[in-house]
Structure formats: structure tokens, C-alpha cells
N, C-alpha and C positions, 0 to 999 in steps of 0.2 A: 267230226262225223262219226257216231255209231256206227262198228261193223259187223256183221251177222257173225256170227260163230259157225252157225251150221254150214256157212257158205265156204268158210274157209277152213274149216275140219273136211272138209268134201275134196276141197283144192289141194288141201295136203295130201289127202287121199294119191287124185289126180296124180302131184308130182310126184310122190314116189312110185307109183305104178310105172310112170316116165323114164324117172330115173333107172327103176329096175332095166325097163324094153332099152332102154341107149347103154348098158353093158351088153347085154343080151343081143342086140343087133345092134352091136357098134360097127361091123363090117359096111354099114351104108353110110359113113361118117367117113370125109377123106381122111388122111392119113395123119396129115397134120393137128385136125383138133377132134381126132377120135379119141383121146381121154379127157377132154374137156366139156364136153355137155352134161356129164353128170355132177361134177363142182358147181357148175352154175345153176342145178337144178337145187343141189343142197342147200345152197345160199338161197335161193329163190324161198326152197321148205324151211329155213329159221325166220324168213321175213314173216310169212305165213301162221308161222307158232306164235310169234311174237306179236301179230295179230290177233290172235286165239286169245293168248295170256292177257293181253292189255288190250280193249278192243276201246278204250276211250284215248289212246295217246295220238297225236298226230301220224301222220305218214312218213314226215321225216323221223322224226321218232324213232319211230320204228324200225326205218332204215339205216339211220346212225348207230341201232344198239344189233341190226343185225352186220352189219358193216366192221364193226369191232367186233364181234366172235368170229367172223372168218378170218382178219389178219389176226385173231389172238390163235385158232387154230393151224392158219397157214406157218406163222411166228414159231408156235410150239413143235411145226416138221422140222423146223431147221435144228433144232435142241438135240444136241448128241449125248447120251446118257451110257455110260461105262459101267459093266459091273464090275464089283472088285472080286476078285478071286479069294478065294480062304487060304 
């Protein structure tokens, strides 16, 4: 299935606006997963991109290639990097 571009440049639009308002007024988010709506907004904005970018691949697709950039990002917080001293 063909997907619009403009629809989903609009949506990305959409989520980040989201994204921003759920830092911005995270106080209305209970406690527990007040830092968690903006990760899953992020993940949501590469499925979106990657719509954008390839608008002929399927759904899963898309979702498998956005699915490995978030554990390849989640993966690269755990990475402790040392500086050496001179």
C-alpha cells in the first residue's frame, strides 16, 4: 500500500508537538510513567520517518527497522565510555 507523505510529515509534525507538551506538562502523568510517554512518542516519530523515507515497504517493515533503532539506541545507554586522562 502507497503511503501519503504529506500525511505523515504532518503526523510527525503532530508527534513532536506531543512529545514536546508530555515534558512540558508531565505533572498530569502519574508518577510512575511520567518519563515514559515521550520514548514511546519517539519510537512512534522513527516509525513515521521511516514511512516518509520508504513509503513503498510494508508495515511490518517498517516496524521491524524502527524496532531495531530503538534497542540499538536503548543498547548504546547502557555503553559506559571512559575518558583517558593525559
Amino acid at each position: 500500500m502507497r503511503r501519503r507523505r504529506i500525511s505523515f510529515i504532518a503526523l510527525v509534525g503532530l508527534v513532536i508537538a506531543f512529545g514536546l507538551a508530555s515534558r512540558a506538562y508531565s505533572n498530569v502523568f502519574p508518577d510512575a510513567i511520567r518519563k515514559y510517554p515521550g520514548d514511546a512518542l519517539w519510537s512512534l516519530m522513527v516509525m513515521l520517518v521511516i514511512g516518509v523515507l520508504v513509503p513503498f515497504s510494508s508495515t511490518r517493515k517498517a516496524a521491524l527497522i524502527a524496532l531495531a533503532m530503538a534497542f540499538g539506541v536503548e543498547f548504546s545507554q547502557l555503553i559506559y565510555t571512559r575518558t583517558l586522562r593525559p
